[in-house]
DRENLO-718634 format. One record per residue (C-alpha): residue in one letter; x, y, z. Coordinates in steps of 0.1 Angstrom, whole numbers, padded with zeros to 4 digits, always signed. Layout:
REM DRENLO-718634
AXYZ ...
REM end
This chain:
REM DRENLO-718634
X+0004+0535+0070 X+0016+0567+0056 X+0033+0548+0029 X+0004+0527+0018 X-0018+0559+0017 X+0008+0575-0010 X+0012+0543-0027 X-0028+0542-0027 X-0033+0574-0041 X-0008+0571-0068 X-0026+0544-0080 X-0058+0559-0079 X-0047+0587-0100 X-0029+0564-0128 X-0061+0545-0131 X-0080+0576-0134 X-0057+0596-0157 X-0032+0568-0172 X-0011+0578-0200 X-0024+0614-0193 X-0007+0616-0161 X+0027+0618-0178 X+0016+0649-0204 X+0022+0681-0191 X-0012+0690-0195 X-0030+0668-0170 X+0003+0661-0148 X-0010+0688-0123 X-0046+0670-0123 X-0032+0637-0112 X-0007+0653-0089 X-0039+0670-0071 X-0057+0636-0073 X-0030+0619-0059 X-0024+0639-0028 X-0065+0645-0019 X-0066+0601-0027 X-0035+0597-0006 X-0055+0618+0020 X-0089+0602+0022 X-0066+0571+0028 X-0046+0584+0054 X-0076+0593+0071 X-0096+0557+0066 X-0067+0546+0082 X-0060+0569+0106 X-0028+0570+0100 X-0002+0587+0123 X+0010+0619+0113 X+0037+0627+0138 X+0062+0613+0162 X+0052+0597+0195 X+0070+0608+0227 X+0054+0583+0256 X+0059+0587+0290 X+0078+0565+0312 X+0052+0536+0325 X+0044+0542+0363 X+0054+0506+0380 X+0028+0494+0405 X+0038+0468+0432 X+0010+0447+0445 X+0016+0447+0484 X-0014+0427+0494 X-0006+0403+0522 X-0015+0371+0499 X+0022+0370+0487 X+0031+0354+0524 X+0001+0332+0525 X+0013+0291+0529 X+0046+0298+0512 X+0073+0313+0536 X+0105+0304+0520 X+0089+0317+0488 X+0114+0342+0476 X+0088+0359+0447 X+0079+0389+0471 X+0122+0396+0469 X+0120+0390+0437 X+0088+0415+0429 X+0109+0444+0451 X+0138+0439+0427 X+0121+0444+0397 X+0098+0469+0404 X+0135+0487+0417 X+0151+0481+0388 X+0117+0489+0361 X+0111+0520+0383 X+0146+0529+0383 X+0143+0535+0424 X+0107+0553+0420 X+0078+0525+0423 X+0041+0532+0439 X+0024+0504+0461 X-0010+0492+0459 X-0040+0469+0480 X-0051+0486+0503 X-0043+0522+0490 X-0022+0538+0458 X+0009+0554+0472 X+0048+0557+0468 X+0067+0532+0487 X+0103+0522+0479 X+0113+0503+0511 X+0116+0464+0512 X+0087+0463+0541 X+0066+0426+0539 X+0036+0437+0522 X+0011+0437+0541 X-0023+0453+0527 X-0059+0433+0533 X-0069+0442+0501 X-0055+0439+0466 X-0074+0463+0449 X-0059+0476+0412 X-0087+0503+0408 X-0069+0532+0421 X-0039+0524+0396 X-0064+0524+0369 X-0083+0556+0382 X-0045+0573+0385 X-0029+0555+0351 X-0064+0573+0332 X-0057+0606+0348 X-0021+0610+0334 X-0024+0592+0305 X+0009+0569+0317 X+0008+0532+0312 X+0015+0512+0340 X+0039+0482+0352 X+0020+0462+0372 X+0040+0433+0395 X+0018+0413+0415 X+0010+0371+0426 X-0014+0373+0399 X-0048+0373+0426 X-0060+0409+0423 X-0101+0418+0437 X-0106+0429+0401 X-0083+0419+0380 X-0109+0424+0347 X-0097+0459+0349 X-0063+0454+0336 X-0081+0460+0300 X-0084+0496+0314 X-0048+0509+0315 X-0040+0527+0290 X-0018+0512+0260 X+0018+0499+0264 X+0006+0485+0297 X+0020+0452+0309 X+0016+0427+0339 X+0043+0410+0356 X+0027+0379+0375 X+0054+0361+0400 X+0035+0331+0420 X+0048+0309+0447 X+0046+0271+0445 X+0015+0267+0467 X+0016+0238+0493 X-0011+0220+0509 X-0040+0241+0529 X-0074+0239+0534 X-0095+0270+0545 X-0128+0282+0556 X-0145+0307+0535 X-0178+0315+0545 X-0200+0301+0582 X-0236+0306+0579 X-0255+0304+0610 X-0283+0323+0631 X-0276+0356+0645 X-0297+0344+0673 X-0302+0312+0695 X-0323+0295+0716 X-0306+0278+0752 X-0312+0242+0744 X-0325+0246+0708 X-0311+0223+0680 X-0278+0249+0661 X-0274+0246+0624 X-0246+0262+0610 X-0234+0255+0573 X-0195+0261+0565 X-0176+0265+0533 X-0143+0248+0527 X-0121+0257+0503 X-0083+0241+0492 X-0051+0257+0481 X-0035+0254+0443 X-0024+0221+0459 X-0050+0207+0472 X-0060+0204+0512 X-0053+0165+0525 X-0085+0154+0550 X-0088+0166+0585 X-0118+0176+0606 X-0141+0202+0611 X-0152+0212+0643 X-0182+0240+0656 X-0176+0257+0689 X-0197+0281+0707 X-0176+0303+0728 X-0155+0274+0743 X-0180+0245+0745 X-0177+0220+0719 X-0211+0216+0695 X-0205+0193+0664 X-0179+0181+0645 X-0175+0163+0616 X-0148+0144+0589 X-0140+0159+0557 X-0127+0145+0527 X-0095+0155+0509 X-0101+0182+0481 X-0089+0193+0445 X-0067+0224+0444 X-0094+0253+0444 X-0123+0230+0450 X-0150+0240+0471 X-0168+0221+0500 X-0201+0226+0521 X-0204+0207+0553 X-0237+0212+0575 X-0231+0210+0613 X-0258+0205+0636 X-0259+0207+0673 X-0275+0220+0706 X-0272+0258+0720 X-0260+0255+0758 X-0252+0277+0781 X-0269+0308+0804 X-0280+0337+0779 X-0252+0361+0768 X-0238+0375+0735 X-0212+0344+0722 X-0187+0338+0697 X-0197+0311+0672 X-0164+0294+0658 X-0154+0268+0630 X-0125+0255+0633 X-0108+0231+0604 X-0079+0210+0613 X-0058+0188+0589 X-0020+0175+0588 X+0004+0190+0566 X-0016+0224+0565 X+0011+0246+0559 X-0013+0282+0564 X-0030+0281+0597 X-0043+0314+0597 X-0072+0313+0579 X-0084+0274+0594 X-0109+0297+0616 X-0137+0319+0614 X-0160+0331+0636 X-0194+0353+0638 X-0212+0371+0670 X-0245+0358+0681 X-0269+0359+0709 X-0275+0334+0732 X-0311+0342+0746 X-0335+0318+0769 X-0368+0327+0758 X-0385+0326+0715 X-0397+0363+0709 X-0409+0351+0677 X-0428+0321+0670 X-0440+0308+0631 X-0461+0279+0628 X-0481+0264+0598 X-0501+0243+0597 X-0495+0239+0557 X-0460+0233+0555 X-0447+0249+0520 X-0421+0267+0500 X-0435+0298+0513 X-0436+0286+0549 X-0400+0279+0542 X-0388+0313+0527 X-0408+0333+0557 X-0392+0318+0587 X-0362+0326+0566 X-0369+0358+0563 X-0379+0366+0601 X-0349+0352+0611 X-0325+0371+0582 X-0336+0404+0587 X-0339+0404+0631 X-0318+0394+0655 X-0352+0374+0674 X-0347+0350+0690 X-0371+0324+0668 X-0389+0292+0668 X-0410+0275+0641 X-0434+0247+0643 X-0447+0228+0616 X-0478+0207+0613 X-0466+0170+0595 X-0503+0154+0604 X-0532+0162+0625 X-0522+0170+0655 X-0484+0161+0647 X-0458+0190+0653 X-0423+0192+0644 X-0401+0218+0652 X-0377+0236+0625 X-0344+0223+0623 X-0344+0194+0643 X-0376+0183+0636 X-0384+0170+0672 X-0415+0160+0682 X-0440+0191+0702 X-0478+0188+0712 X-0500+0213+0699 X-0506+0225+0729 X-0473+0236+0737 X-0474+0252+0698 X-0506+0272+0712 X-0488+0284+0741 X-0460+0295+0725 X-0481+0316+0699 X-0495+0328+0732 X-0467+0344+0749 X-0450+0352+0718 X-0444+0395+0712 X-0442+0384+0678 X-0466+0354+0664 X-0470+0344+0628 X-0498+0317+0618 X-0492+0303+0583 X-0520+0281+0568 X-0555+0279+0586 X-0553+0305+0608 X-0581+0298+0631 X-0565+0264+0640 X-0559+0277+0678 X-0593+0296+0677 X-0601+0335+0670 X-0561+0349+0661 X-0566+0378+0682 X-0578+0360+0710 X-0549+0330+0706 X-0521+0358+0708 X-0514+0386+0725 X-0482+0399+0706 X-0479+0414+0672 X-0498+0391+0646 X-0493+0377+0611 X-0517+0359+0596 X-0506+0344+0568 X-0536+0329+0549 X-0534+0315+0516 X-0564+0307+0495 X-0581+0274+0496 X-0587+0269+0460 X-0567+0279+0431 X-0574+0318+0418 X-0554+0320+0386 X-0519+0343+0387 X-0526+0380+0398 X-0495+0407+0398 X-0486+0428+0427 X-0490+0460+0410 X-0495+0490+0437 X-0486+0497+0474 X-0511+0523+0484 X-0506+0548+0514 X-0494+0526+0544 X-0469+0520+0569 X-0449+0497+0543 X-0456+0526+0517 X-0416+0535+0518 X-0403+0504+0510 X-0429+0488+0489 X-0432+0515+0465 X-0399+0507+0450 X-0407+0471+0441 X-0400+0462+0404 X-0437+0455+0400 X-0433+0448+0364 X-0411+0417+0365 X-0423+0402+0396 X-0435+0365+0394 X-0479+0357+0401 X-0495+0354+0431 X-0528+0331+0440 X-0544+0358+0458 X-0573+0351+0480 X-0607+0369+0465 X-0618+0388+0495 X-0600+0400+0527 X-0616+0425+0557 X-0621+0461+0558 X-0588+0470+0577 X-0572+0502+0584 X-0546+0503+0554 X-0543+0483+0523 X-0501+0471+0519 X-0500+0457+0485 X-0527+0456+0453 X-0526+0429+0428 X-0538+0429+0392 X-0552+0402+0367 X-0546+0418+0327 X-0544+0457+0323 X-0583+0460+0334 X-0580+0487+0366 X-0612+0466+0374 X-0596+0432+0377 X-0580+0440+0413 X-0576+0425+0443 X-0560+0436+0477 X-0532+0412+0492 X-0523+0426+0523 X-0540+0447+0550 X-0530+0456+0586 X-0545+0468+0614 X-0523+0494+0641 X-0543+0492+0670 X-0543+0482+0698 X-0514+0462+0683 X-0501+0458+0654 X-0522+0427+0630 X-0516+0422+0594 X-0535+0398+0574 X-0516+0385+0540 X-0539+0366+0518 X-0517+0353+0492 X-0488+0327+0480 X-0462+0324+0458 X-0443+0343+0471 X-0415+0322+0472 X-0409+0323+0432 X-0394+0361+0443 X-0369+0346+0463 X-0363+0316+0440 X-0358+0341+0405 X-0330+0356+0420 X-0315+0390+0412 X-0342+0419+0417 X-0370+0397+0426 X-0354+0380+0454 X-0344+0418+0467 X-0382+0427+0461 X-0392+0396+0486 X-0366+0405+0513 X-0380+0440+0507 X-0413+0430+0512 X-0406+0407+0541 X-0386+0427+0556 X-0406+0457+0559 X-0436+0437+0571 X-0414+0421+0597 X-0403+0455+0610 X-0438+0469+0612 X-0450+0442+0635 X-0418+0447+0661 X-0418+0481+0653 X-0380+0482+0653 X-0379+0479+0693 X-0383+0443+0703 X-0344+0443+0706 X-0336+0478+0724 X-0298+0481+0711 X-0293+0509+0694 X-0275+0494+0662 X-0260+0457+0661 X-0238+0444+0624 X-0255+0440+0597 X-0234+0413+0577 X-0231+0374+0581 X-0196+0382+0586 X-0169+0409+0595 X-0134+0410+0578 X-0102+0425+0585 X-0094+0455+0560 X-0133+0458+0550 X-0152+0485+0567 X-0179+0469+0595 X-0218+0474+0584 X-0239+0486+0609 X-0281+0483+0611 X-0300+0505+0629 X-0318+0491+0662 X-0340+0506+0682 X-0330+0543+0685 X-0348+0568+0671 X-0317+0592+0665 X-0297+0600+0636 X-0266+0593+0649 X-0257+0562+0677 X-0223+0562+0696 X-0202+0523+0697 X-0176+0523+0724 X-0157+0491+0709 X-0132+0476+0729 X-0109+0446+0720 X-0103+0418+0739 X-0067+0418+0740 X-0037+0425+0762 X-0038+0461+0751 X-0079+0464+0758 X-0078+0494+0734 X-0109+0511+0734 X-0127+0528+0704 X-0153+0552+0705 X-0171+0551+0668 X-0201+0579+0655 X-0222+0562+0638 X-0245+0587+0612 X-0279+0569+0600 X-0293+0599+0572 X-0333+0600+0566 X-0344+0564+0553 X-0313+0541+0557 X-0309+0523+0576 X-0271+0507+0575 X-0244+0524+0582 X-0205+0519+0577 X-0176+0525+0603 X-0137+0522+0596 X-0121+0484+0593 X-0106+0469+0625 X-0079+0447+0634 X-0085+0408+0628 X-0094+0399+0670 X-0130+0401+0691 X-0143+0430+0700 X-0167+0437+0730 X-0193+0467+0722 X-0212+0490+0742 X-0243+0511+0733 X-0275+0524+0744 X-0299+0499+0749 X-0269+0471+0760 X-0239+0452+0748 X-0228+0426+0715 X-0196+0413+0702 X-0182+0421+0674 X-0160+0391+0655 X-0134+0404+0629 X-0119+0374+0610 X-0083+0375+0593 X-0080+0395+0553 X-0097+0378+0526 X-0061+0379+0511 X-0053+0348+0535 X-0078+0326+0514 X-0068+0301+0484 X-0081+0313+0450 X-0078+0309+0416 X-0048+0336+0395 X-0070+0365+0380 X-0039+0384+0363 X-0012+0366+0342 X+0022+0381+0329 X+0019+0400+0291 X+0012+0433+0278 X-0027+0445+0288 X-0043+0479+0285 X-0066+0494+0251 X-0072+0529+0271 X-0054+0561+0257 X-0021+0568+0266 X-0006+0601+0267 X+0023+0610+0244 X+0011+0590+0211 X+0018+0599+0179 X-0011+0621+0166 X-0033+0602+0138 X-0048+0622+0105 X-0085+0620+0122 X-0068+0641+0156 X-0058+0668+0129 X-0094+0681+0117 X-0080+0706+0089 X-0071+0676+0068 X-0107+0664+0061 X-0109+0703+0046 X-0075+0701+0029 X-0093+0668+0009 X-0122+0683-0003 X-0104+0713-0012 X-0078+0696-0036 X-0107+0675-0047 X-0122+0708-0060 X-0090+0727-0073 X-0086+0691-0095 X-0127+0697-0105 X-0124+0733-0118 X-0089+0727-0138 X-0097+0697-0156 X-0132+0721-0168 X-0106+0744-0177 X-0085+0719-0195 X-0115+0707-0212 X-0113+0676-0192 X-0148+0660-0180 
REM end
């Protein structure tokens, strides 16, 4: 670049001087034009302007346990230890679950395969990096974030056939003789998964099971199980189970989530209106407790169905259960089972939609009430319309405001509640559904919503435990999310013991600060756990290292990185007295050719 900068302003000055430039009167005046021309190139261009002296590139070796996983003759981990040996001439760092130096020939073994910290340590020294790894990293977009002179060595076994299950979804909580419906996620290997069967187990009874089909290499497959709940109450171990020959990675053919078995609904939804909303709220109620729940719909008059399994229930044995219910929530005409407060004697929802149509209003405030906390974050602004009934009660709060237009005028209330003697709240609204259906922020407004209502009518203390795990499901090498239950402290104490040969017990602090209400404690050991706590006991299922499921290469082999690297050549815009030394010969050139009588 240099070069083409001098050439650049050699030309400039012939074309602005031309046979002048050879006299000895105006041979300074293009010399001066020629070096302040070959300058403001140089800088256009940043050109370099020194010599580079880069650092030797830090070589990373992925040691994430996914190099072992359905290839065991596979020699590509040997191969990886060589060259990052012979590249890191005996010096080489390890990463997955941690960044640290690590030169032996140990089986890697990390649950993670995380490249963030080499990217947080490569931008701190300004080294590039040598990265060796099976080419399926957690993130591997951030390759584009080493610094220059950066390159990726990707060495993948030959995968054979597997199939494996990624994901169960099922209840938290269930009813002794209720219909089970559990929905798991099947995924194949680079080559493929042959057919085999699928199987749902609770504890070690036997609930559904069902073919599946052969699949594609990385394809994905849903299968829905149903089944029946059996067995005296007590906290169980929910298992798939997927079995098919020539299978050649067995580890990761199970999965398995803690729920509670319980004998008695302590909440009970019916509607007598069956809708998308009806839908979304028994959802709810049953996503964000651990209640035991049952919902009744009304098909025809006088023609129940339960949720699920749609069996066949009178409406008198609906009424009763509304009855005895802690926790009742009528959907639809709410004074089906005569006056709600006289039809219940739990907490009460009413959730009354208007009869006729009333246009779209906008939830727009949440005025001073128990909900206040979480429902004065909602995105108000880009939430989806509500039919809103016209007029609801005097109550003893008001939970949500909507709005037709910008007229303060043009309001209407959505939601009150009453707290004594127990806890009532009357929501006269629908749509809500379209929150949930948007996606994104909207559908974390309506489990925000829901949620918080939900809480305010068990009061946090229907289940007494003091904290039970928040997520669907618990993984080995990921840290184990906790929600707080009915304790009214800061900080709840786990004494987790695994069910093992060993027994090893582990006593775990959980710290809940002002207004959160999850909390995190350190990863555990794929196996089941048995935990302890004030209020009573769960069971805590860790499943084997994401690292031992089948996906798709998101690193390939070749030179990466755009980020500075330390050690580069310096460029004319790094050296800020040039931009001076420019306009400086620019005016030295000015004042002699007035001299010379040049204009």
């Amino acid at each position: 670049m240099i070069f083409l900068a001098i050439v650049l302003g050699l030309a400039v000055a012939l074309l602005q001087y031309g046979r002048l430039a050879f006299t000895a009167r105006a041979a300074p005046l293009a010399l001066l034009r020629a070096l302040a021309a070959s300058l403001v190139v140089a800088l256009m261009l940043d050109a370099p302007v020194g010599r580079a002296h880069l650092p030797q590139p830090v070589v990373a070796l992925d040691a994430s346990m996914s190099w072992l996983r359905a290839a065991p003759a596979c020699m590509a981990w040997r191969d990886a230890l060589d060259s990052a040996a012979r590249l890191g001439s005996g010096h080489w760092t390890r990463f997955g679950d941690s960044l640290r130096i690590d030169v032996s020939r140990a089986e890697p073994g990390d649950r993670l395969s995380s490249l963030r910290p080499v990217v947080n340590n490569a931008s701190a020294t300004g080294q590039p990096a040598v990265v060796i790894t099976d080419g399926e990293l957690d993130d591997g977009e951030l390759v584009a974030e080493l610094p220059r002179g950066s390159r990726v060595i990707a060495m993948r076994c030959t995968s054979g056939a597997d199939v494996a299950i990624s994901a169960l979804e099922a209840p938290r909580t269930l009813l002794v003789g209720d219909s089970l419906s559990a929905r798991i996620t099947l995924i194949a290997g680079g080559a493929g998964a042959p057919p085999g069967r699928l199987a749902l187990r609770l504890d070690d009874g036997l609930v559904a099971t069902s073919d599946i089909p052969a699949l594609a290499p990385f394809a994905e497959s849903s299968v829905e199980l149903r089944g029946v709940a059996a067995g005296a109450p007590r906290s169980a171990v929910l298992r798939a189970i997927v079995r098919a020959p020539g299978d050649v990675e067995p580890r990761n053919d199970t999965l398995a989530v803690g729920v509670d078995v319980s004998r008695a609904a302590a909440a009970v939804f019916a509607s007598t209106a069956p809708d998308f909303d009806a839908r979304e709220a028994v959802a709810a109620l049953r996503g964000v407790s651990s209640l035991p729940t049952r919902a009744y719909y009304r098909v025809a008059p006088r023609t129940w169905r339960t949720d699920g399994a749609l069996a066949s229930v009178s409406e008198a044995d609906v009424a009763a259960a509304l009855r005895d219910a802690p926790l009742a929530v009528i959907h639809g005409d709410t004074a089906l089972f005569g006056p709600p407060r006289s039809a219940t004697r739990g907490s009460l929802l009413l959730f009354a939609p208007p009869a006729t149509d009333q246009g779209e209003w906008y939830a727009a405030t949440a005025p001073a009430s128990p909900l206040a906390s979480a429902l004065a974050t909602l995105p108000f602004d880009s939430l989806p319309p509500l039919d809103v009934t016209p007029a609801l009660p005097r109550a003893d709060w008001q939970g949500l405001v909507t709005r037709r237009g910008s007229s303060p005028q043009s309001t209407r209330v959505a939601l009150v509640g009453w707290d004594a003697p127990r806890h009532i709240a009357l929501l006269g609204a629908q749509g809500f559904w379209r929150w949930r259906f948007r996606g994104g922020v909207r559908a974390e407004a309506y489990d925000a919503f829901f949620g918080s209502l939900y809480d305010w009518l068990v009061e946090g203390r229907v289940d007494r435990r003091a904290a039970m795990p928040a997520g669907p499901l618990v993984r080995a090498g990921e840290p184990v999310r906790w929600h707080k239950g009915a304790s009214a402290d800061s900080v709840v104490r786990l004494t987790i013991t695994r069910r093992s040969a060993t027994g090893r017990v582990y006593s775990v602090m959980l710290h809940f600060p002002d207004s959160t209400s999850i909390a995190e404690s350190p990863a555990l050991a794929p196996g089941l756990y048995d935990v302890t706590m004030e209020g009573g006991a769960t069971v805590l299922a860790v499943n084997p290292s994401r690292e031992l499921l089948p996906r798709r290469p998101t690193a390939r082999s070749g030179a990466v990185g755009g980020a500075a690297v330390a050690g580069e050549a310096p460029t004319a815009r790094d050296v800020r007295w040039l931009f001076l030394v420019a306009v400086l010969l620019l005016c030295a050139e000015w004042l002699l050719r007035r001299r010379a009588g040049l204009r």
